[in-house]
PDB file of N, CA, C and O in Angstrom, chain B, residues numbered from 101:
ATOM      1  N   UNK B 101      38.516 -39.265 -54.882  1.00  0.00           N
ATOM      2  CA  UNK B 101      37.553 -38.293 -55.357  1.00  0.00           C
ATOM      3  C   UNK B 101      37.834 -37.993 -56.826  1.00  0.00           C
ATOM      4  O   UNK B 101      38.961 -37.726 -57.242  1.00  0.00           O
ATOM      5  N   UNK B 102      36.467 -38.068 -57.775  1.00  0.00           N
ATOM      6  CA  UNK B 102      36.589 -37.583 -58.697  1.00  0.00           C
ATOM      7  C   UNK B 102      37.164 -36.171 -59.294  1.00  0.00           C
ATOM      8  O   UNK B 102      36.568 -35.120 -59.059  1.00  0.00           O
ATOM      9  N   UNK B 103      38.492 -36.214 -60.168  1.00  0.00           N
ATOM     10  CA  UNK B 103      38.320 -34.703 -60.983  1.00  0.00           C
ATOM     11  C   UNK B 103      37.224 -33.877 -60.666  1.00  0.00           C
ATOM     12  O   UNK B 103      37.331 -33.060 -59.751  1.00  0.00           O
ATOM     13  N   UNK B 104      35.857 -34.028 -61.514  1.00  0.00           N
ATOM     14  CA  UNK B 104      34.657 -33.200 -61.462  1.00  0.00           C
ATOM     15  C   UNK B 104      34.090 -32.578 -60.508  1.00  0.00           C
ATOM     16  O   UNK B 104      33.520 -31.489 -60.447  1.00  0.00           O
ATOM     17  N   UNK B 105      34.389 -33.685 -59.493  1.00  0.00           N
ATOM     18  CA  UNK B 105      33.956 -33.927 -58.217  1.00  0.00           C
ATOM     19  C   UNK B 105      34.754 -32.511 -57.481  1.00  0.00           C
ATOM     20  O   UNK B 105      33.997 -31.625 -57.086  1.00  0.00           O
ATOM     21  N   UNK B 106      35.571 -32.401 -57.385  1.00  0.00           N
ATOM     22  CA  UNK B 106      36.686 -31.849 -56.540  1.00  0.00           C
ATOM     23  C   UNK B 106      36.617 -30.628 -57.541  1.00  0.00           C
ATOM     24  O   UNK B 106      36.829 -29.660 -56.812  1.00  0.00           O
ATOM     25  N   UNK B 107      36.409 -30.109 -58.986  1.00  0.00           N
ATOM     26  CA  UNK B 107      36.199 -29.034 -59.465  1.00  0.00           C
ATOM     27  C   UNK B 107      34.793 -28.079 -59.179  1.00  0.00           C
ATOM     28  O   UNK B 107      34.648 -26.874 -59.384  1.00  0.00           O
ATOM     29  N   UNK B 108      33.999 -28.891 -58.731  1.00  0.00           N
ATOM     30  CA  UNK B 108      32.740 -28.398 -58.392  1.00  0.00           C
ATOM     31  C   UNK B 108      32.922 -27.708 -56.776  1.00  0.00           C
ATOM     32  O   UNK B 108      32.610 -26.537 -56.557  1.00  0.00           O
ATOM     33  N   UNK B 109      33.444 -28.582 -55.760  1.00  0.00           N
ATOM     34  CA  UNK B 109      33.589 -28.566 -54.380  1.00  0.00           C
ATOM     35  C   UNK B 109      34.831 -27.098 -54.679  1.00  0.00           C
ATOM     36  O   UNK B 109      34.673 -26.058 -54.039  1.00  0.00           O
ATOM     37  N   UNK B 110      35.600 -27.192 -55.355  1.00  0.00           N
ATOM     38  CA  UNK B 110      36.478 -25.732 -55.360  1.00  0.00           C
ATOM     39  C   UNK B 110      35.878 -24.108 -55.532  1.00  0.00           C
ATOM     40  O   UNK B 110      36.134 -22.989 -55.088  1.00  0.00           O
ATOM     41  N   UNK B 111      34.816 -24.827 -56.573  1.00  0.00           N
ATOM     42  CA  UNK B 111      34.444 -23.935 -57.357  1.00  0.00           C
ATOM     43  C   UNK B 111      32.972 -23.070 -56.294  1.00  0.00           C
ATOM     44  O   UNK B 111      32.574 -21.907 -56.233  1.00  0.00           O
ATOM     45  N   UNK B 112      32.669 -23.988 -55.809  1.00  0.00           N
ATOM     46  CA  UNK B 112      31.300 -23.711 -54.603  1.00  0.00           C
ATOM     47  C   UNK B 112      32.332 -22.946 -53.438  1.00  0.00           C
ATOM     48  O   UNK B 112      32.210 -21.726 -53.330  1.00  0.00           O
ATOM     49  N   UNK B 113      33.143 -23.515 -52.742  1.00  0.00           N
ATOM     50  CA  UNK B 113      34.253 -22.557 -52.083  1.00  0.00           C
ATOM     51  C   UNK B 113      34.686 -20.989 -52.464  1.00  0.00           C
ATOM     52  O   UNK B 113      34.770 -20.046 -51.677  1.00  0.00           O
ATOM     53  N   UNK B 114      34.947 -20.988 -53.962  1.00  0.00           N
ATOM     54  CA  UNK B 114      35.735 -19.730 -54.116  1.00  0.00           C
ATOM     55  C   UNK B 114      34.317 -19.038 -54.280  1.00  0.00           C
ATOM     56  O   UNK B 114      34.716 -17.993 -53.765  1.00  0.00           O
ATOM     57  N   UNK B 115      33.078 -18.775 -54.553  1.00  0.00           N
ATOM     58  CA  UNK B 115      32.030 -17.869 -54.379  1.00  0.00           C
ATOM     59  C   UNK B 115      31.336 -18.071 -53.346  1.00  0.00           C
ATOM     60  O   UNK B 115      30.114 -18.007 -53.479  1.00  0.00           O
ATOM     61  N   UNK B 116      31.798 -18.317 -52.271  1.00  0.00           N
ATOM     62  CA  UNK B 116      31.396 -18.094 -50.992  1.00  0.00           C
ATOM     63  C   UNK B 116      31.338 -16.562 -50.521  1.00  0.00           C
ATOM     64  O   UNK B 116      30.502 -15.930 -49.876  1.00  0.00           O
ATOM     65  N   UNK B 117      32.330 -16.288 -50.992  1.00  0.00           N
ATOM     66  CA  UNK B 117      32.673 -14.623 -50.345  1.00  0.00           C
ATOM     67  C   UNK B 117      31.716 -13.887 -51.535  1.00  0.00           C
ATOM     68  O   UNK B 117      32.192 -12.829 -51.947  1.00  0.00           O
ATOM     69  N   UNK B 118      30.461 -14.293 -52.129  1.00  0.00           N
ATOM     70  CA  UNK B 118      29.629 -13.319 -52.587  1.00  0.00           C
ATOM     71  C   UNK B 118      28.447 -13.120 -51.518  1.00  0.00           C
ATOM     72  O   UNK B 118      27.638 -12.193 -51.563  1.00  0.00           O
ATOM     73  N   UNK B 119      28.472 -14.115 -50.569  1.00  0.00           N
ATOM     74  CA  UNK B 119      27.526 -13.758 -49.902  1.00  0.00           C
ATOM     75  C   UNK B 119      27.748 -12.603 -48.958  1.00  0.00           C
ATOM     76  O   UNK B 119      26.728 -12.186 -48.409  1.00  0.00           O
ATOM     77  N   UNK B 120      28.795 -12.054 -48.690  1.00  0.00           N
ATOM     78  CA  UNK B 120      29.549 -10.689 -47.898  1.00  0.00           C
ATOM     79  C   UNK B 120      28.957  -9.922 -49.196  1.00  0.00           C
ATOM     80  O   UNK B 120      27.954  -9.219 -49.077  1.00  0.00           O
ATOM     81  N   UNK B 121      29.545 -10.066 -50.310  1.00  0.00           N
ATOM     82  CA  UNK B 121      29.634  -8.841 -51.390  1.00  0.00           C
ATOM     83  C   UNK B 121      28.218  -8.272 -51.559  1.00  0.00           C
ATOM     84  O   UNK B 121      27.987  -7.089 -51.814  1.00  0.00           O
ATOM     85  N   UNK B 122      27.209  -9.314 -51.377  1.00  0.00           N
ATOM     86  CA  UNK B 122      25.672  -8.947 -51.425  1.00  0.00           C
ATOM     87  C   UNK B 122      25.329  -7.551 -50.386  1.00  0.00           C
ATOM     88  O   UNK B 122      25.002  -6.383 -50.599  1.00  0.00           O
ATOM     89  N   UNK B 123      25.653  -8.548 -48.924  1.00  0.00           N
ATOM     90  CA  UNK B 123      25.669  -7.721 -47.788  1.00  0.00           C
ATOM     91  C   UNK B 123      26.063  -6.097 -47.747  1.00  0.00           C
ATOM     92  O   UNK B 123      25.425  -5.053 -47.611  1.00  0.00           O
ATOM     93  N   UNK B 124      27.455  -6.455 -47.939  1.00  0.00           N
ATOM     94  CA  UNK B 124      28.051  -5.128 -48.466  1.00  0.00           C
ATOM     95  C   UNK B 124      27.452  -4.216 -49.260  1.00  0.00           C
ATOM     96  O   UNK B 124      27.227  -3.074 -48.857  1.00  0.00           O
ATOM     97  N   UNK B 125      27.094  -4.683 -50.620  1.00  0.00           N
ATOM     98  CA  UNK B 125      26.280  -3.623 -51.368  1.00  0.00           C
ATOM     99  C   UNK B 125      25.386  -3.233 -50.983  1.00  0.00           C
ATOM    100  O   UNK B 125      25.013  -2.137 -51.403  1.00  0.00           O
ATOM    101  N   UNK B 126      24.316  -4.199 -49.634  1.00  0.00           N
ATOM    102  CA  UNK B 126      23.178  -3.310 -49.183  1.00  0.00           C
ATOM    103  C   UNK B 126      23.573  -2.021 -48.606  1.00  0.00           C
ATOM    104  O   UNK B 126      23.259  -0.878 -48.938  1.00  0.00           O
ATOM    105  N   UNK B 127      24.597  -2.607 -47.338  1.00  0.00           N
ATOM    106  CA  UNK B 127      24.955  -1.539 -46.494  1.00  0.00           C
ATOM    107  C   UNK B 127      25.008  -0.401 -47.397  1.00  0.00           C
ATOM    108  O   UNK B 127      24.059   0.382 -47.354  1.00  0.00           O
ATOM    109  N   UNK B 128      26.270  -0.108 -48.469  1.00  0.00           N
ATOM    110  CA  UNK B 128      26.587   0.921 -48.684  1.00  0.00           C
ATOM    111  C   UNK B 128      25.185   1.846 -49.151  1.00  0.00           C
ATOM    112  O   UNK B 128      24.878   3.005 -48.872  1.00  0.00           O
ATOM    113  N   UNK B 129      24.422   0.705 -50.063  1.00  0.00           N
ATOM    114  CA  UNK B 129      22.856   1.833 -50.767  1.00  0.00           C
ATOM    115  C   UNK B 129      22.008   2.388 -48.994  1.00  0.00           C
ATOM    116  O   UNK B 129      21.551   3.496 -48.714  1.00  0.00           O
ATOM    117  N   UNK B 130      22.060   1.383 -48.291  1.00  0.00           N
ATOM    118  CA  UNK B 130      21.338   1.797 -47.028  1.00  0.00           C
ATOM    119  C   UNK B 130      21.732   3.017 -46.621  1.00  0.00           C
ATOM    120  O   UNK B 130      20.820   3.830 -46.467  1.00  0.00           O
ATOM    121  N   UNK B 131      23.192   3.496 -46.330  1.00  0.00           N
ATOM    122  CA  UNK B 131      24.013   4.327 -45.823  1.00  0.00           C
ATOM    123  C   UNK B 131      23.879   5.297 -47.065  1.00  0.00           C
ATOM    124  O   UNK B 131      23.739   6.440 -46.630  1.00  0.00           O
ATOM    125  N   UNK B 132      23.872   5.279 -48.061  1.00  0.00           N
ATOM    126  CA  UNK B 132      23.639   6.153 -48.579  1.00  0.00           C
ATOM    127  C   UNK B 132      22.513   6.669 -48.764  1.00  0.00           C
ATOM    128  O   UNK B 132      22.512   7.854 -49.097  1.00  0.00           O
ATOM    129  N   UNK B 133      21.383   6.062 -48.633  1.00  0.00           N
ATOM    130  CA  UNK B 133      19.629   6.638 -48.643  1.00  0.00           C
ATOM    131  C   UNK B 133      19.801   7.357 -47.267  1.00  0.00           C
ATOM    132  O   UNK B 133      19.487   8.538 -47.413  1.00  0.00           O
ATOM    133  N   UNK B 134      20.296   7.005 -45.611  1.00  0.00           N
ATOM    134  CA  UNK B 134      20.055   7.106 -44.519  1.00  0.00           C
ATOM    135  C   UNK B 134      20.775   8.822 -44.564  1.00  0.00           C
ATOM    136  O   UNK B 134      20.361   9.774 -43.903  1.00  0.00           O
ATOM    137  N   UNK B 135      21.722   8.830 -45.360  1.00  0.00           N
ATOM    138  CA  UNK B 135      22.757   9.930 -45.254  1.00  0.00           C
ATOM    139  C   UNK B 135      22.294  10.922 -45.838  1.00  0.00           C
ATOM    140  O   UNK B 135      22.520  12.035 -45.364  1.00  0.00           O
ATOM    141  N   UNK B 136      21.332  10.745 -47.317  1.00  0.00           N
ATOM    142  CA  UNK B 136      21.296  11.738 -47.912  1.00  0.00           C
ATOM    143  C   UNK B 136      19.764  12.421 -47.186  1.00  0.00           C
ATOM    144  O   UNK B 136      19.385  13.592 -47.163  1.00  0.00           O
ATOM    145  N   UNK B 137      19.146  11.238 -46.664  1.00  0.00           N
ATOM    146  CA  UNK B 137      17.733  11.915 -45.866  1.00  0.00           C
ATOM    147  C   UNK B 137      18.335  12.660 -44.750  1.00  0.00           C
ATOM    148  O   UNK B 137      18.185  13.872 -44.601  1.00  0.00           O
ATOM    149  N   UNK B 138      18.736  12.214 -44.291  1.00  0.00           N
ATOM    150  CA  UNK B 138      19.552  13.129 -43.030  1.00  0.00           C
ATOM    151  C   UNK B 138      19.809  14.650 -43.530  1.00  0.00           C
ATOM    152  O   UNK B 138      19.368  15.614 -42.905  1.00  0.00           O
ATOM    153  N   UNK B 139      20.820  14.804 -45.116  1.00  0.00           N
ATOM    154  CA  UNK B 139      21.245  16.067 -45.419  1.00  0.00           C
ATOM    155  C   UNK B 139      21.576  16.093 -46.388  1.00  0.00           C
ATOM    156  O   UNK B 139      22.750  16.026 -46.750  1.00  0.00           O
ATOM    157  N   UNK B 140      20.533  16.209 -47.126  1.00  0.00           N
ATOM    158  CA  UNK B 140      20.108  16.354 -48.700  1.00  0.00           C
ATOM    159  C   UNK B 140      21.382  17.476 -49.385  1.00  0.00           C
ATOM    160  O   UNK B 140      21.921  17.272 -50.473  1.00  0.00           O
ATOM    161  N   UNK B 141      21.659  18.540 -48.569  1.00  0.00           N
ATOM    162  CA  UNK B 141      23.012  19.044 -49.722  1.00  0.00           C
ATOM    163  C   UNK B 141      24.005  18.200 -49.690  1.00  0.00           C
ATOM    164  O   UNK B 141      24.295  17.963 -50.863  1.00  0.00           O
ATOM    165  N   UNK B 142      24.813  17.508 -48.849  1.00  0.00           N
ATOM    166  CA  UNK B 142      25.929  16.494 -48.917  1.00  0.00           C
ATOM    167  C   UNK B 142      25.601  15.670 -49.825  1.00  0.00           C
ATOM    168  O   UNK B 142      26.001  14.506 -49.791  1.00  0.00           O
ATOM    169  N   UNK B 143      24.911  16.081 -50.675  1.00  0.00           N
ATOM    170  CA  UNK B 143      24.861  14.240 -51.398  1.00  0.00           C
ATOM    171  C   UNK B 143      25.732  14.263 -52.518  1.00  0.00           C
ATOM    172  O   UNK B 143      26.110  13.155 -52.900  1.00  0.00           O
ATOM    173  N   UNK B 144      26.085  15.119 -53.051  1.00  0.00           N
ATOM    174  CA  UNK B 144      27.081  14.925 -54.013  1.00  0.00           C
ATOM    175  C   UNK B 144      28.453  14.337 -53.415  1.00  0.00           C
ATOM    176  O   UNK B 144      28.983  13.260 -53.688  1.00  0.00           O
ATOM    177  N   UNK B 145      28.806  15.155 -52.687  1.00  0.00           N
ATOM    178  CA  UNK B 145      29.732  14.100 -51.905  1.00  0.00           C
ATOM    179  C   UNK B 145      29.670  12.628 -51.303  1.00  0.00           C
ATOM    180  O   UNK B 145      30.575  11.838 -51.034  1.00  0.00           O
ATOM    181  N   UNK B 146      28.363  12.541 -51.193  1.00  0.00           N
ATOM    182  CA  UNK B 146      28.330  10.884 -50.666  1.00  0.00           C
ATOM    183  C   UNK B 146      28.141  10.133 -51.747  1.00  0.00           C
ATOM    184  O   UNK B 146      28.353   8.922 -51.819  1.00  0.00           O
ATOM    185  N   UNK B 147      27.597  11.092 -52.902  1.00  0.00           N
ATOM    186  CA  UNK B 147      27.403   9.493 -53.832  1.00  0.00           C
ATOM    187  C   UNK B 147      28.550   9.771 -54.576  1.00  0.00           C
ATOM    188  O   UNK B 147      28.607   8.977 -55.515  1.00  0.00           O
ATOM    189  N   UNK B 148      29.664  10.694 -54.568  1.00  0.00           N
ATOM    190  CA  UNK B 148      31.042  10.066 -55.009  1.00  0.00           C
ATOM    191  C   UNK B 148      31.493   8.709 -54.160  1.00  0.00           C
ATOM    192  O   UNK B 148      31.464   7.498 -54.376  1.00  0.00           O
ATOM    193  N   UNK B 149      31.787   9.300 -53.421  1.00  0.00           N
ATOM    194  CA  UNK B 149      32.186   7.694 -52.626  1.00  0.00           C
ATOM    195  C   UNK B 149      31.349   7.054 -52.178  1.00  0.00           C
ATOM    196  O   UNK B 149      31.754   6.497 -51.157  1.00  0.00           O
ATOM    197  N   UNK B 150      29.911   6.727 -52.509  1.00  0.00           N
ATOM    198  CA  UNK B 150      29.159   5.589 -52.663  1.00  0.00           C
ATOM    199  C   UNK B 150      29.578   4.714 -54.128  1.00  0.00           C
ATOM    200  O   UNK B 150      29.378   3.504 -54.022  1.00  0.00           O
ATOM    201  N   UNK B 151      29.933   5.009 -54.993  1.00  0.00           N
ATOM    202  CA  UNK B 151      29.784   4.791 -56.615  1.00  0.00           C
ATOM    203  C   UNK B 151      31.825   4.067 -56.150  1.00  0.00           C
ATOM    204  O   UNK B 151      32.237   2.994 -56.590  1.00  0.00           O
ATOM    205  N   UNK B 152      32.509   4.824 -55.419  1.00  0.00           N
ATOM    206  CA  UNK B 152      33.893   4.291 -55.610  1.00  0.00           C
ATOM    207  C   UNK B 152      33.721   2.851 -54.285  1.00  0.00           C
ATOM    208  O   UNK B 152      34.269   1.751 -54.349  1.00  0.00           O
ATOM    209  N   UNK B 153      32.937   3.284 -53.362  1.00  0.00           N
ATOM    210  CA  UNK B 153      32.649   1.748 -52.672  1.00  0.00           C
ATOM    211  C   UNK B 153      32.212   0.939 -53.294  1.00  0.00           C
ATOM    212  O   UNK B 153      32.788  -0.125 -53.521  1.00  0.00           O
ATOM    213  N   UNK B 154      30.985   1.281 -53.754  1.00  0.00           N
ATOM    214  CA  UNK B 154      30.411   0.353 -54.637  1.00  0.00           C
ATOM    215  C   UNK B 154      31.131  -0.423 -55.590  1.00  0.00           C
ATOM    216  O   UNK B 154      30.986  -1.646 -55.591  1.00  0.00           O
ATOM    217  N   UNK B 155      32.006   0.224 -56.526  1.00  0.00           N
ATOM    218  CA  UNK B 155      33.330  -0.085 -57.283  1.00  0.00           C
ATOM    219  C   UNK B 155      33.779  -1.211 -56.839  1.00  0.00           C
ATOM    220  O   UNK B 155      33.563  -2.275 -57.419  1.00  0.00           O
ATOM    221  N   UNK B 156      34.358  -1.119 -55.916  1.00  0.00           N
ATOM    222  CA  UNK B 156      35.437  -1.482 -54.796  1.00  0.00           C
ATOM    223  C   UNK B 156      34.409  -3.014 -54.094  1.00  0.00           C
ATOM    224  O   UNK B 156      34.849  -4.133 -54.357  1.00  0.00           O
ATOM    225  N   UNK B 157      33.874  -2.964 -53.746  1.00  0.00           N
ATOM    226  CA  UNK B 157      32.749  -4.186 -53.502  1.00  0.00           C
ATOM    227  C   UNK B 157      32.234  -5.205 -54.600  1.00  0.00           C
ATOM    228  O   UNK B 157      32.220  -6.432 -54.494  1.00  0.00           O
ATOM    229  N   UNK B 158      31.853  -4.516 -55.573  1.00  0.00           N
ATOM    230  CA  UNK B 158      31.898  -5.380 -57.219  1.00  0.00           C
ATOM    231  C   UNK B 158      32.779  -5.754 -57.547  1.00  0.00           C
ATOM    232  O   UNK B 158      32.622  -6.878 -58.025  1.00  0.00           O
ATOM    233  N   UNK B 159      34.214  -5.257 -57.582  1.00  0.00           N
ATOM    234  CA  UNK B 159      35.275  -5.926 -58.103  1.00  0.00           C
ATOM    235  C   UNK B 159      35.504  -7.035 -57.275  1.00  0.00           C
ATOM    236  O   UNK B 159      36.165  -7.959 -57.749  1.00  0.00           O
ATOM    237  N   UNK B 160      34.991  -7.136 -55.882  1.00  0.00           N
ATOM    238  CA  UNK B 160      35.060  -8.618 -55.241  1.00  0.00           C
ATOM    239  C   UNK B 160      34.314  -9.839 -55.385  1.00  0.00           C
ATOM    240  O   UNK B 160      34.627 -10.992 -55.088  1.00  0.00           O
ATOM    241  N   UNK B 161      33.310  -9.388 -55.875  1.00  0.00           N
ATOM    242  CA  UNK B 161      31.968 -10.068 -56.697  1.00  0.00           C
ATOM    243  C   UNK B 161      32.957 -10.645 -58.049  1.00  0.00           C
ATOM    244  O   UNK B 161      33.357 -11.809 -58.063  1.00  0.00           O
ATOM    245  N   UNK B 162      33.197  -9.913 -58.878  1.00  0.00           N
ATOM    246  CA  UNK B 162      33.749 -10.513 -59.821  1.00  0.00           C
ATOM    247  C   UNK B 162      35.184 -10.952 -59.931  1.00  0.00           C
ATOM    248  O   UNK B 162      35.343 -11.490 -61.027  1.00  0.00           O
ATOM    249  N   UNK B 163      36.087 -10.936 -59.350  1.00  0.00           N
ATOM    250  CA  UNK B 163      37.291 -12.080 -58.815  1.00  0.00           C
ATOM    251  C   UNK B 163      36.945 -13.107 -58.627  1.00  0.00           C
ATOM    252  O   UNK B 163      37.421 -14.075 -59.221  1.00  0.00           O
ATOM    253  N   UNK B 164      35.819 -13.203 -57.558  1.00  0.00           N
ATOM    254  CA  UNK B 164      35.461 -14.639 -57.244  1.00  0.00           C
ATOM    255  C   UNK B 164      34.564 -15.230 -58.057  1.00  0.00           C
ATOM    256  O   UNK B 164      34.312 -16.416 -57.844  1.00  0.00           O
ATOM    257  N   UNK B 165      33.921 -14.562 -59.112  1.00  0.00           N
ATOM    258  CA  UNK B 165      33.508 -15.308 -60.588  1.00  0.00           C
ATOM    259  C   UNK B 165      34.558 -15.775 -61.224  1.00  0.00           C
ATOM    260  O   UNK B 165      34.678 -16.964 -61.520  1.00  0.00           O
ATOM    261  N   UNK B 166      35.184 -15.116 -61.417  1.00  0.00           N
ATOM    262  CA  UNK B 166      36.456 -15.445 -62.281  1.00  0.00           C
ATOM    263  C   UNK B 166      37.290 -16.788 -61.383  1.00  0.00           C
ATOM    264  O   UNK B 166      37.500 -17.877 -61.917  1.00  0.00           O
ATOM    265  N   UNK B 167      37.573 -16.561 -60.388  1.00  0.00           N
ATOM    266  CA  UNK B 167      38.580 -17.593 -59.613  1.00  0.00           C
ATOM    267  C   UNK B 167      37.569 -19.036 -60.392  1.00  0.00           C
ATOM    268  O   UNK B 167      37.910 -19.862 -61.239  1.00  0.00           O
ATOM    269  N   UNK B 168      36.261 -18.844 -59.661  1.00  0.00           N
ATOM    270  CA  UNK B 168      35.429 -20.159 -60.115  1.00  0.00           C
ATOM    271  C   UNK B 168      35.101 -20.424 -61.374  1.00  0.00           C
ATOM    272  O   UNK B 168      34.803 -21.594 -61.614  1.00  0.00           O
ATOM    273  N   UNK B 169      35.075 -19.680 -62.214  1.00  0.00           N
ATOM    274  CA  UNK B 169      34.954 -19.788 -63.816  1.00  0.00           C
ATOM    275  C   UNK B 169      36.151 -20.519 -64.413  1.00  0.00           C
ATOM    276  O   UNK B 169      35.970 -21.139 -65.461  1.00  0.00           O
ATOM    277  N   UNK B 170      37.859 -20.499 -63.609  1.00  0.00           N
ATOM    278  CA  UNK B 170      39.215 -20.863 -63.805  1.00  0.00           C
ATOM    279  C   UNK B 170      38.964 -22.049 -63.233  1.00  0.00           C
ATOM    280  O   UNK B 170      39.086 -23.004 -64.000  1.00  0.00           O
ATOM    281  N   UNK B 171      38.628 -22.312 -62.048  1.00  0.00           N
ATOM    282  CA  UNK B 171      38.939 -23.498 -61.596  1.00  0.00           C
ATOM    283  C   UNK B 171      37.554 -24.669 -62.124  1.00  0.00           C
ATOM    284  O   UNK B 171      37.775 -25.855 -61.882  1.00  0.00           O
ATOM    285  N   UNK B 172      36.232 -24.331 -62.796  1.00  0.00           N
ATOM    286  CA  UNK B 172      35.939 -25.056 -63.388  1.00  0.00           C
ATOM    287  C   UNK B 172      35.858 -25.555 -64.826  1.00  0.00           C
ATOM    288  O   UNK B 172      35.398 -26.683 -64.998  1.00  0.00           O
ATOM    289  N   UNK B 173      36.410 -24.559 -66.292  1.00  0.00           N
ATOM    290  CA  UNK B 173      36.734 -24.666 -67.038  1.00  0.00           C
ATOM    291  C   UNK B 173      38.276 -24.526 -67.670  1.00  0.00           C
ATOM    292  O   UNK B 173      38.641 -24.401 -68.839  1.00  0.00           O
ATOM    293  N   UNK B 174      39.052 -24.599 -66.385  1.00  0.00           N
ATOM    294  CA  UNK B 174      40.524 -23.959 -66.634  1.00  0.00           C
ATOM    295  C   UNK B 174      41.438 -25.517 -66.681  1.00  0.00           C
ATOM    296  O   UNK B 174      42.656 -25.513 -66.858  1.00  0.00           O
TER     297      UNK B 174
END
């Protein structure tokens, strides 16, 4: 197998796990629209820790840019 070959096939591997990170970010906006209709004063509290999930879910999004950005120009 080609170099190129085998940098591409790595690189398609390590952003696999964005298709969770997508998922994930729905859930959390879902859960947070579902929560705040439910009880419109809690929402300051939920969209603190909607914004630190959210955080926390993006930074997995972008690792696995980075892993594949390394393993095809690295």
């Amino acid at each position: 197998m080609e170099v190129a070959a085998a940098k591409l096939i790595g690189a398609g591997l390590a952003v696999i796990g964005l298709g969770g990170v997508g998922a994930g970010i729905g859930n959390i906006f879902a859960t947070m629209i579902s929560s705040v209709a439910r009880n419109p004063a809690a929402e300051p509290a939920v969209k603190t820790t909607m914004w630190i999930g959210f955080a926390l879910v993006e930074a997995v999004a972008l690792y696995a840019l980075l892993i594949s950005l390394v393993i095809l120009f690295g």
